[in-house]
C-alpha positions as CSV (number, residue, x, y, z in Angstrom):
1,X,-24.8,-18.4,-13.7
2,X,-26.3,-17.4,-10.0
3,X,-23.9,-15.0,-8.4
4,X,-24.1,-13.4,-5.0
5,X,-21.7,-10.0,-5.1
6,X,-21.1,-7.1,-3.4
7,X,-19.8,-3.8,-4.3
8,X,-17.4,-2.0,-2.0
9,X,-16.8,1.5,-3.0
10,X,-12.8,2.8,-2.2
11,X,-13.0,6.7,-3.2
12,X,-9.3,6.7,-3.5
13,X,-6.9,8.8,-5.1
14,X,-3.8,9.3,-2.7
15,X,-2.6,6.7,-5.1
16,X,-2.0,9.3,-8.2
17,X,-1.1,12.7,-9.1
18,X,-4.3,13.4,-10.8
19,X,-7.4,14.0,-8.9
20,X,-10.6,12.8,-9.4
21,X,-10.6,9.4,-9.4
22,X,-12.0,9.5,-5.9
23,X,-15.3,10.3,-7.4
24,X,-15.1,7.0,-9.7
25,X,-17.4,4.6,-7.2
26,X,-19.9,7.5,-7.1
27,X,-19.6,8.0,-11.6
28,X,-20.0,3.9,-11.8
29,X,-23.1,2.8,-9.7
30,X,-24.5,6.4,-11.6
31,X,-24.2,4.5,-14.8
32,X,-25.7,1.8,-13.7
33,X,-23.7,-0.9,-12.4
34,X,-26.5,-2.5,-10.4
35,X,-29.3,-2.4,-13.5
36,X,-26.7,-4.0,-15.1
37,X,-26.0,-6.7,-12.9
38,X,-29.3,-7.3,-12.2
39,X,-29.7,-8.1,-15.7
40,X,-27.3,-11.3,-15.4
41,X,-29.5,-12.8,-12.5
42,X,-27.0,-11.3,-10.7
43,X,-28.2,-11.0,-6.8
44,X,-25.9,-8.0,-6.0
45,X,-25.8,-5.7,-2.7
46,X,-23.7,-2.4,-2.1
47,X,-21.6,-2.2,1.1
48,X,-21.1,1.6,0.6
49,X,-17.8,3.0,0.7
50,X,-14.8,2.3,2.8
51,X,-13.4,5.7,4.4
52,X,-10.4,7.2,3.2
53,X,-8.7,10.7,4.1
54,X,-8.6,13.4,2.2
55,X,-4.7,13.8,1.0
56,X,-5.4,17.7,1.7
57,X,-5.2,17.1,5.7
58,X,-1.9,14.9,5.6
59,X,1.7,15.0,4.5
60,X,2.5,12.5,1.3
61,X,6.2,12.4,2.6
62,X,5.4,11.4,6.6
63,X,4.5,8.2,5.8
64,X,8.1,7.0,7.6
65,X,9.3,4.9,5.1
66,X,12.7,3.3,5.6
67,X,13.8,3.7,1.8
68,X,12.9,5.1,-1.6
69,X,9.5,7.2,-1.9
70,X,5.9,6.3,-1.9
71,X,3.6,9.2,-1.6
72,X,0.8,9.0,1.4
73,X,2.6,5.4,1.9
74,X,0.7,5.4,5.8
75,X,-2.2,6.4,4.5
76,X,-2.5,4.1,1.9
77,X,-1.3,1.2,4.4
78,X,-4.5,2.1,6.8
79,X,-6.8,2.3,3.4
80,X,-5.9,-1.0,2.1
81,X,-6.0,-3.2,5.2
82,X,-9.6,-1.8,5.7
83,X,-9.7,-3.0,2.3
84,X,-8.7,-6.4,3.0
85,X,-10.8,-6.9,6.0
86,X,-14.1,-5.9,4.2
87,X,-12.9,-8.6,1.0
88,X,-12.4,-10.9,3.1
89,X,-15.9,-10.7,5.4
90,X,-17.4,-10.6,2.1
91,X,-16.0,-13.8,0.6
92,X,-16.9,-15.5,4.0
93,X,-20.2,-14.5,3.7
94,X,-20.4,-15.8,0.5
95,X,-20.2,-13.4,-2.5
96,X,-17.8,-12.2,-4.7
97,X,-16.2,-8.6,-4.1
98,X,-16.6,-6.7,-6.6
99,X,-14.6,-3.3,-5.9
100,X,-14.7,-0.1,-7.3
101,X,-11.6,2.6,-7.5
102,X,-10.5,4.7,-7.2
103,X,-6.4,4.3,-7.6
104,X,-4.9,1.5,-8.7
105,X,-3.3,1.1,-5.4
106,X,-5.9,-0.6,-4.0
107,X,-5.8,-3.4,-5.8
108,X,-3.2,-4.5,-2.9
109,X,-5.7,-4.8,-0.2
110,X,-8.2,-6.1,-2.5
111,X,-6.1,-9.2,-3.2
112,X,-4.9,-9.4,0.2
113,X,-8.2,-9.7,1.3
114,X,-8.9,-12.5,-1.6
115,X,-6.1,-14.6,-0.7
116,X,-7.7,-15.6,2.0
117,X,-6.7,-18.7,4.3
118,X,-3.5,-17.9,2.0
119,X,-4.9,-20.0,-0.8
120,X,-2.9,-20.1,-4.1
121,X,-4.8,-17.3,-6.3
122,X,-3.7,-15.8,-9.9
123,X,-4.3,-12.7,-10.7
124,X,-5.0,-10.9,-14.7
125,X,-4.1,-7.6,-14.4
126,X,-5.7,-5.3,-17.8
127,X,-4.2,-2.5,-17.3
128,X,-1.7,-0.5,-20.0
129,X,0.6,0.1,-17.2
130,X,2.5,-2.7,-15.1
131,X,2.2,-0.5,-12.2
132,X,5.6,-2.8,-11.4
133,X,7.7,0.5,-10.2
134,X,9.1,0.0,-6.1
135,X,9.8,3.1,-4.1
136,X,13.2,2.9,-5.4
137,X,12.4,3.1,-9.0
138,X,9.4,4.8,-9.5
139,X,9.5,8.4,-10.9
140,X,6.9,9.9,-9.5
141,X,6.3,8.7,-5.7
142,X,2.8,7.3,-6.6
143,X,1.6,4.2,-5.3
144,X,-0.7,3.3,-8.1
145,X,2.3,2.9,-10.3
146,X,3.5,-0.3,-7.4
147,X,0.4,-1.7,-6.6
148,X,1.7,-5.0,-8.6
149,X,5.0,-5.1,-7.6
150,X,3.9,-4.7,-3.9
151,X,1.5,-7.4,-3.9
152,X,4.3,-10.1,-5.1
153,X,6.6,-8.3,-2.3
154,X,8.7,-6.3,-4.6
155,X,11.8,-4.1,-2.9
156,X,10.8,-2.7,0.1
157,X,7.3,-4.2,0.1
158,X,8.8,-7.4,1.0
159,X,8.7,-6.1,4.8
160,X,5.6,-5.1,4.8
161,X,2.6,-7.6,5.6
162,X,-0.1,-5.5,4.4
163,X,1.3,-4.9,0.8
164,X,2.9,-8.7,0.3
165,X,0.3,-11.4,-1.0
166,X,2.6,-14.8,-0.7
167,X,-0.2,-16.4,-1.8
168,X,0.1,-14.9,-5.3
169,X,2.8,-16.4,-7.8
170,X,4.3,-14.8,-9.9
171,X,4.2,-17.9,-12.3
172,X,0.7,-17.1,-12.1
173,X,0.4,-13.8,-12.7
174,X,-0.6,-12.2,-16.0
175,X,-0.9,-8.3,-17.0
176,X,-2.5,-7.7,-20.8
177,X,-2.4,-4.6,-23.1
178,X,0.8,-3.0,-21.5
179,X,2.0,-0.1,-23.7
180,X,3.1,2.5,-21.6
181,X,6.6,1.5,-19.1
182,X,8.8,3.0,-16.9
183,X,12.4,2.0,-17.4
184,X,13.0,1.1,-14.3
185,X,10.0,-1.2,-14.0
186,X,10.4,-2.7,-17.9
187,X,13.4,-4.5,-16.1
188,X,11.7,-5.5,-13.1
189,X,9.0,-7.1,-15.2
190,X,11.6,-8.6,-17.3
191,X,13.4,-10.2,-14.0
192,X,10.3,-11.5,-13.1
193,X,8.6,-14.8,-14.0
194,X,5.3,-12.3,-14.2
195,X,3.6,-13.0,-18.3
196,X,3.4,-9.5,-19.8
197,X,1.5,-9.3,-22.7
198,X,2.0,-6.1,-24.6
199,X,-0.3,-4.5,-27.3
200,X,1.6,-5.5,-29.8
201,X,0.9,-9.1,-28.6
202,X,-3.1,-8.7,-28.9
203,X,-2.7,-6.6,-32.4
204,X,-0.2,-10.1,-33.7
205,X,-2.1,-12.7,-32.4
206,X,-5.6,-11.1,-31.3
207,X,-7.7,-10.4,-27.8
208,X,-9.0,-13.9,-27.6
209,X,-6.0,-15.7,-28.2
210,X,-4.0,-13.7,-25.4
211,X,-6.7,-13.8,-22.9
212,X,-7.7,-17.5,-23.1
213,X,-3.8,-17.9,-22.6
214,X,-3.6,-15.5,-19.9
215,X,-6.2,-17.2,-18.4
216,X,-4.9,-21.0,-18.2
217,X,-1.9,-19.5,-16.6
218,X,-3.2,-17.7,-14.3
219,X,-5.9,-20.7,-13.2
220,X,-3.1,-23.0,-13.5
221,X,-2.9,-24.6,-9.9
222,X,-4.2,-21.9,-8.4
223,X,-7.4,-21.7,-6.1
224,X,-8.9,-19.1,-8.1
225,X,-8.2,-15.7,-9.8
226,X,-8.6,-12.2,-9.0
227,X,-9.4,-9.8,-11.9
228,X,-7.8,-6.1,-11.9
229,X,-9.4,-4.1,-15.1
230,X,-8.3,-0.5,-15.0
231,X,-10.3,0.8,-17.7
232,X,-6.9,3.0,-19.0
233,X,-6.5,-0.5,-20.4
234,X,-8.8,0.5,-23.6
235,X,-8.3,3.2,-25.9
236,X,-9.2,6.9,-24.8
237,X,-11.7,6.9,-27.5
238,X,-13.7,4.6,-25.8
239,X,-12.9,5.4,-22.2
240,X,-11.3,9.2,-21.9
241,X,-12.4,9.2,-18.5
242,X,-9.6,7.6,-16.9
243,X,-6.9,8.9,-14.6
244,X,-3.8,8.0,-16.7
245,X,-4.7,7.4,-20.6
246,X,-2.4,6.1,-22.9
247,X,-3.5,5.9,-26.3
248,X,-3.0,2.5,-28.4
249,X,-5.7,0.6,-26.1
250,X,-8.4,-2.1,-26.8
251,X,-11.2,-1.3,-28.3
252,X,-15.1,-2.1,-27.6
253,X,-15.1,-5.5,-28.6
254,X,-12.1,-6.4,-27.7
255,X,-12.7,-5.5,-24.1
256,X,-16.1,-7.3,-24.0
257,X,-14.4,-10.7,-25.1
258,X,-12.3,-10.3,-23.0
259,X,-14.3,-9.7,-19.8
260,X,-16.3,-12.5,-21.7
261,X,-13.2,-14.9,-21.6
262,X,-13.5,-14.2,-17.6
263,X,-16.8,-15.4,-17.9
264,X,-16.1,-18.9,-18.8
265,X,-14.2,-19.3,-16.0
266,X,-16.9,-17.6,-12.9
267,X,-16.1,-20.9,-11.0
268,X,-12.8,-19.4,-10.4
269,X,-13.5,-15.9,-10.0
270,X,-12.7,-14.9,-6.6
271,X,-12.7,-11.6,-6.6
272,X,-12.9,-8.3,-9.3
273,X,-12.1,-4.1,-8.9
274,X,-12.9,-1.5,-11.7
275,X,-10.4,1.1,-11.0
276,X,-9.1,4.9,-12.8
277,X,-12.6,6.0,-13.7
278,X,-12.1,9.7,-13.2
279,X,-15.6,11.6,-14.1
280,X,-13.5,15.3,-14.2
281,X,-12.4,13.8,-17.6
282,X,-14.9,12.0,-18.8
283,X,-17.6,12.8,-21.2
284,X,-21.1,12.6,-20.1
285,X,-20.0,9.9,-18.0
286,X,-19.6,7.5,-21.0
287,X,-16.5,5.8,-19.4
288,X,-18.4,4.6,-16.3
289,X,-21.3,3.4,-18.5
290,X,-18.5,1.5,-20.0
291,X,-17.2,0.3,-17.3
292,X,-20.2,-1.3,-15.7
293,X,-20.9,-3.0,-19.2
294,X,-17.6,-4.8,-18.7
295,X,-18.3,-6.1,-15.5
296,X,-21.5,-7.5,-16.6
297,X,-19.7,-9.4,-19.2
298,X,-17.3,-10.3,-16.6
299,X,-20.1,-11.9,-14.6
300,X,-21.6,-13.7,-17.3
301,X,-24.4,-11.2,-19.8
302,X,-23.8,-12.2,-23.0
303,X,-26.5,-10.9,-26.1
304,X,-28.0,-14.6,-26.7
């Protein structure tokens, strides 16, 4: 298939407790992301790196929200709608965004920006986290752990236009591989109409089963689908280079079918992000390399 993308780099990690994962962008076009879309037929340009301030010069708590805690929660908010705007001019211009973390907390001005014209759009979050938490439940403060629940407009985020995404459903949103919950967001998820499929899911019934499902719900009625892959998602002894990693993940294979699942379905794919590649953990940058082999089975390389 003939696909016009470009990257946008987000060197974020207010998101997270862990640093690091500010240098992802930088570790993933180093291991080749653009070789390897090139090898697809992929046309594929980089729009460099959208700024974002170093959590060193600001105050996590002065972000003035009304209630709960989000660390660097103003911060974030100016990061993400910068986000949005560059996602947005690129799917005008005609290419798919393809963004690279960073935090998970991006993702919510990456599908801000996707839902563009506020067209109905699912959304298959990989991940083995549900990063469901709100300022009032989450343990830690950290936004990456929300970025889900503020995109459907969770708690607090329901008063805030740059974190809601009305255009996202949660009928039609689907995370895969969770293993590793908060309590307070296992009964968030479990109020929601969100489909969680859990490891346990994909070792009963298998990778393609659960993906080709997660995919007709996601497209179903929707105007196209935004992929979040957080490369945690697979097991640290394929990608230890991540920011939070949980062991118990997808293996090789099982992450290429998936990303080849995705595949099938490019005339739908609005928009992607790679996020949680931290290179401080990694070893000889093997996670990165990983990761840009994913997204070229995401955009359509296959071995025959």
């Amino acid at each position: 298939m003939q696909r016009q993308v470009r990257v946008l780099g987000v060197p974020m990690d207010l998101g997270a407790d862990r640093r690091g994962v500010d240098m992802g962008p930088s570790a993933i076009r180093y291991g080749g992301l653009a070789e390897q879309l090139a090898s697809t037929g992929i046309d594929c340009v980089d729009g460099g790196d959208i700024a974002v301030p170093r959590p060193e010069e600001r105050d996590p708590d002065a972000g003035g929200l009304e209630r709960g805690r989000a660390k660097f929660f103003r911060e974030t908010k100016e990061v993400c709608e910068d986000v949005t705007t560059a996602v947005d001019a690129t799917l005008r211009e005609g290419r798919v965004p393809l963004v690279l973390g960073g935090d998970h907390s991006i993702a919510i001005g990456t599908i801000a920006g996707a839902a563009r014209d506020d067209e109905d759009m699912g959304v298959i979050w990989f991940d083995a986290h549900g990063d469901f938490n709100t300022p009032a439940t989450t343990p830690s403060g950290n936004i990456h752990g929300m970025s889900l629940a503020a995109v459907l407009g969770r708690g607090v985020f329901a008063d805030h236009e740059w974190a809601h995404t009305p255009a996202v459903s949660e009928e039609n949103v689907v995370i895969v591989g969770l293993r590793d919950v908060d309590d307070g967001e296992r009964q968030l998820i479990a109020d929601s109409d969100v489909t969680a499929y859990t490891m346990s899911d994909i070792d009963a019934r298998s990778a393609p089963e659960v993906v080709d499902e997660a995919l007709e719900i996601a497209t179903d009625g929707t105007d196209g689908i935004h992929v979040s892959l957080d490369l945690d998602w697979l097991d640290p002894t394929e990608a230890p280079g991540v920011g939070t990693p949980v062991r118990g993940g997808v293996s090789y294979r099982e992450a290429h079918i998936a990303m080849e699942y995705v595949a099938e379905h490019h005339d739908q794919l609005r928009s992607m992000e790679m996020v949680e590649v931290n290179p401080i953990l990694d070893e000889h940058n093997r996670t990165a390399e990983l990761g840009c082999e994913l997204v070229a089975s995401a955009f359509g390389k296959r071995v025959l």
